[in-house]
C-alpha positions in Angstrom: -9.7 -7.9 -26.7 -7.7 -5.3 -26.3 -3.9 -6.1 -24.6 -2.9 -4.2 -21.7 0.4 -4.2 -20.0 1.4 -2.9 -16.6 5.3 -2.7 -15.1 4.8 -2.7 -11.2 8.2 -2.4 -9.2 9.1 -5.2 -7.3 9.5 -2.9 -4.5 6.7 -1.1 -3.7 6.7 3.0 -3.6 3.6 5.1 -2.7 3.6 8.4 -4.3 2.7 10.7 -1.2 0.8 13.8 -0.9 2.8 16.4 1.2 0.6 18.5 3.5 2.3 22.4 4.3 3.2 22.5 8.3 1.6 24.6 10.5 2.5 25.1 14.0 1.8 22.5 16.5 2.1 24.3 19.9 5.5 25.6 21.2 7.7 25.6 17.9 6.9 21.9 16.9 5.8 22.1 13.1 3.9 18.8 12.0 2.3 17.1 8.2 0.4 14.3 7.2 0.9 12.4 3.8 -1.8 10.0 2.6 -1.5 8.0 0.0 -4.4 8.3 -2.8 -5.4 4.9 -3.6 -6.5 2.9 -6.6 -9.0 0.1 -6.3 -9.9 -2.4 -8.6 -13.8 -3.8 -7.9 -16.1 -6.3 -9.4 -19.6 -6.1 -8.4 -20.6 -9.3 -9.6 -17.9 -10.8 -7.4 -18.9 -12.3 -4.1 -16.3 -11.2 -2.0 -15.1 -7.9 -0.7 -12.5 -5.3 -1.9 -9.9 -4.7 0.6 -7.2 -1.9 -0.9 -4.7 -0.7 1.7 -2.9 2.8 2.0 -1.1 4.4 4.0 -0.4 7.7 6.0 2.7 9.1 7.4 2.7 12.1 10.6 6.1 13.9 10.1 7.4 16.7 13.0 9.9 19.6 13.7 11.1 20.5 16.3 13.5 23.1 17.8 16.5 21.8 20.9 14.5 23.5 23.1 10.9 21.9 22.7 9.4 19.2 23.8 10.9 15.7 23.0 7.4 13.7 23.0 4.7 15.1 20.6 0.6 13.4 20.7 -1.3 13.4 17.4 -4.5 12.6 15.6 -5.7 11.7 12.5 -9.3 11.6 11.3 -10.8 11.7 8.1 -14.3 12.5 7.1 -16.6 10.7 4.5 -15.8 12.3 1.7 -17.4 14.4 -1.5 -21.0 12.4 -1.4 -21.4 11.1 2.0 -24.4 8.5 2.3 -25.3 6.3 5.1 -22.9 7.0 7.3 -20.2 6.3 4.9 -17.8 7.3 1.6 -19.2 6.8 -1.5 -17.5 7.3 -5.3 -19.1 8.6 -8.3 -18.8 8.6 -11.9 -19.8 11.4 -14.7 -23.1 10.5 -15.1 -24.0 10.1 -11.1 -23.8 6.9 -10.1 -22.1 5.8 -7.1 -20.7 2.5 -5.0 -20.1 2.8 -1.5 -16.9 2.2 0.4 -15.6 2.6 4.0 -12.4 3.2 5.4 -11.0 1.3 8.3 -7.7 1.7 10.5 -7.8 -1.8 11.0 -9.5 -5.8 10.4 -11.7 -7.0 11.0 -14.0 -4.6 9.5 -16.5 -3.2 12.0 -18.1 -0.3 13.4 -15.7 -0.4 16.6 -12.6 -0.2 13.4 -13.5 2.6 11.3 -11.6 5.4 10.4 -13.0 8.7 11.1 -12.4 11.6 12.8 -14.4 11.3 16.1 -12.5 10.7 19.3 -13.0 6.6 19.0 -12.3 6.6 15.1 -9.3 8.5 14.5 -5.6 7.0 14.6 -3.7 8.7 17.8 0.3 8.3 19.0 2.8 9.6 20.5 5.8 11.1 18.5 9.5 10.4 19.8 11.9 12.4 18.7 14.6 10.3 20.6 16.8 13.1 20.9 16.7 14.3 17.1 14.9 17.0 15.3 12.6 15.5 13.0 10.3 12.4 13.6 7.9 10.4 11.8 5.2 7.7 12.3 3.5 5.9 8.8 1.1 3.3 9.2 -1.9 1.4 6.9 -5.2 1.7 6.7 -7.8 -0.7 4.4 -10.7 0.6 2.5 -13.2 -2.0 1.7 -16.1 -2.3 -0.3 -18.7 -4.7 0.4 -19.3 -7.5 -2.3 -23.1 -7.5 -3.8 -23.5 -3.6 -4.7 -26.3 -2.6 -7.5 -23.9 -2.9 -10.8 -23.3 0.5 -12.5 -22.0 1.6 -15.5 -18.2 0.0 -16.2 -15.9 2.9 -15.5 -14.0 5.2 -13.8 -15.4 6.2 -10.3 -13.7 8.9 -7.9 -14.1 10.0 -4.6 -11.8 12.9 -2.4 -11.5 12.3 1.2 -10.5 15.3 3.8 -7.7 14.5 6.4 -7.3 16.6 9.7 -4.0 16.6 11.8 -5.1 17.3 15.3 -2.9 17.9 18.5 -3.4 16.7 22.2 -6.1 19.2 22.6 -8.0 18.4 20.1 -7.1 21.6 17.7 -6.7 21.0 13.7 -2.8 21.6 12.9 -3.1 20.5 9.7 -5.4 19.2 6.4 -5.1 17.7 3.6 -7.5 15.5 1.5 -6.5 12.6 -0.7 -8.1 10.3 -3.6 -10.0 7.6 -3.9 -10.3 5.8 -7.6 -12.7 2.9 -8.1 -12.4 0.9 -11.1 -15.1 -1.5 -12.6 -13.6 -1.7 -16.0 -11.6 -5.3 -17.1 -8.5 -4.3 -15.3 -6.0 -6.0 -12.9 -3.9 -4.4 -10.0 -1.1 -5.7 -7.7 -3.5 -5.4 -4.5 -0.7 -6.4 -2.2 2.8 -5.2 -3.2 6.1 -7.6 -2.7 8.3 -7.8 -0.4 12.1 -8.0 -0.7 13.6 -11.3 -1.7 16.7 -11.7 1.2 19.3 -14.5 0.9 21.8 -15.5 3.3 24.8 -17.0 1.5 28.1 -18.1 2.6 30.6 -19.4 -0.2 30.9 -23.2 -1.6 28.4 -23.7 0.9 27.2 -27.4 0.1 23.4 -26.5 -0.4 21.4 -23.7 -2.2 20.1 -21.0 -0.4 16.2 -20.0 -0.8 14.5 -16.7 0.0 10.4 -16.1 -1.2 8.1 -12.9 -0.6 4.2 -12.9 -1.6 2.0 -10.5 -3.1 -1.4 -10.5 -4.2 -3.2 -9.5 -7.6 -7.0 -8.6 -8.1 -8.1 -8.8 -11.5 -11.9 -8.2 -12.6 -14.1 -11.7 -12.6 -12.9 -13.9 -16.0 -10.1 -11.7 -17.4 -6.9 -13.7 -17.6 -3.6 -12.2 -16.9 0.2 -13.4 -17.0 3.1 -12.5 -14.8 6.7 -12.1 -15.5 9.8 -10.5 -14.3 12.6 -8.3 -16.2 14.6 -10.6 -15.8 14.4 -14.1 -13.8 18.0 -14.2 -13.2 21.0 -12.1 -12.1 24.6 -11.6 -10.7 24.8 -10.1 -6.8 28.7 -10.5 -5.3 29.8 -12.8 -8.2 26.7 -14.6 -7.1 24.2 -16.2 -9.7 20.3 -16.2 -8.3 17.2 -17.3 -10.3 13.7 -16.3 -9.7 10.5 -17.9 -10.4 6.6 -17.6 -9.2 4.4 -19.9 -7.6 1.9 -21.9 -8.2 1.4 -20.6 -11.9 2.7 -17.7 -13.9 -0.9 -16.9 -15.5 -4.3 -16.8 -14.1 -8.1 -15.8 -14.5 -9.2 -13.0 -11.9 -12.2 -13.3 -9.4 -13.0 -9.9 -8.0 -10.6 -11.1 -4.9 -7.4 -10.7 -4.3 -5.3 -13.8 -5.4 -1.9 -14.6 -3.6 1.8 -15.8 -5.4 5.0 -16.0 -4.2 8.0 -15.2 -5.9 11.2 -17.5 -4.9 14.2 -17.0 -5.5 17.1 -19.2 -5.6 21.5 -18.7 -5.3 22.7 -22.5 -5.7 25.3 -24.1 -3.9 29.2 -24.5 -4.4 29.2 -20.9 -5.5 32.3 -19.0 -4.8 31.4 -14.8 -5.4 33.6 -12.1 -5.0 33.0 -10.5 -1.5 36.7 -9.9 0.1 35.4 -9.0 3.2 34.2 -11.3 6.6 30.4 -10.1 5.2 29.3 -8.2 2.2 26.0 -7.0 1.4 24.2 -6.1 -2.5 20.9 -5.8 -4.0 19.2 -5.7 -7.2 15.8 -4.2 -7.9 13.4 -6.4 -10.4 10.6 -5.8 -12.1 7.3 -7.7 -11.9 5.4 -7.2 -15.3 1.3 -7.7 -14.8 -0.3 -8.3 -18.3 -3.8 -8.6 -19.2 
């Protein structure tokens, strides 16, 4: 079997698609940015894909415009609509169907779209400032139990609309949607930072954790690793390790570990200040 090997940073950074502005009534300008997003999928698994992205609404404004600004964001169902939904499509034609949703659980009532009931809707603050910004997730799922294709690479481009108060398009954009059904894994749920609170020679070690989930295709094992699993913050030794196992065999779900991470105690460091603060970014290695 052919060894794969995949570095994913322990902190998590979605590469953004930047829409152009257009104007917005009076001289607010607004974009969008949608993340394109990657799923991994097993048909012969029994349980749903769930992949989340995310979107960000950015505005300009001049001193003398409004402070409050209402938005909209729909999407439609992509490049080969069918049944009232998205579907993605390889190079020879065939297709697996997916919906997007702003929100579990995952009904009709949830979807995203870009009808008046379906489409994500605020209210911009500016707070006094210039610029403002809203970002937020949103899930695409594919049901569990699809006609198996062909293993391979399946895409899909979705259209996104910016809309005002009144209903008028500002803005669009479209991002992209990659489903793939080869032996592959993915971290489907990205980590979160490991924070410790640490006060010196204190008598007992201090403990910080985050999760994050991996989906890996039904019977392919995979190992996980760090950089490094230890390191110097403030004068400061930490450790770090992951729980329950360091190795497992995917499903076609999503399976959930937890990184924690350990400073021990009687440790003196080197902050000369009341409080002091440092960090470190890791590196979580996913290989199959």
């Amino acid at each position: 079997m052919t060894s794969r090997r995949r570095i994913v940073p322990a902190r998590f950074c979605a590469l953004l698609l930047l829409l152009a502005a257009m104007p917005a009534g009076a001289a607010i300008t607004c974009g969008a940015s949608v993340t394109s997003v990657s799923v991994v999928y097993d048909p012969a698994s029994a349980t749903q894909s769930i992949t989340t992205g995310s979107y960000t609404v950015t505005c300009n404004r001049l001193v003398s415009d409004p402070n409050t600004f209402s938005w909209r964001l729909g999407v439609n169902d992509g490049l080969q609509p069918g049944g009232g939904g998205n579907r993605v499509q390889n190079a020879g034609g065939q297709r697996y169907s997916y919906e997007t949703y702003r929100l579990p659980p995952y009904t009709n009532a949830n979807k995203w779209g870009d009808t008046p009931g379906t489409r994500f809707s605020g209210i911009l603050n500016f707070g006094g400032a210039l610029t403002a910004s809203v970002s937020g997730p949103f899930d695409i799922v594919m049901a569990a139990g699809q006609t198996v294709q062909p293993a391979g690479i399946y895409n899909d481009t979705v259209s996104v609309n910016l809309r005002d108060s009144g209903n008028t398009i500002i803005n669009s954009a479209a991002f992209g949607v990659t489903v793939l059904t080869t032996n592959t894994c993915q971290v489907s749920v990205p980590p979160g930072t490991v924070s410790f609170t640490y006060t010196s020679f204190q008598a007992t070690a201090a403990n910080a954790s985050t999760t994050y989930g991996v989906r890996c295709t039904t019977a392919l094992p995979y190992t996980m690793g760090f950089d490094a699993t230890s390191g110097t913050l403030l004068g400061l030794t930490y450790s770090l390790s992951i729980a329950p196992s360091s190795a497992g065999t995917g499903t076609g779900a999503t399976q959930t570990y937890t990184i924690n991470g350990t400073i021990p105690a009687n440790q003196f460091g080197t902050c000369g200040t009341a409080v002091c603060n440092a960090s470190q970014t890791r590196t979580l290695i996913l290989s199959w």
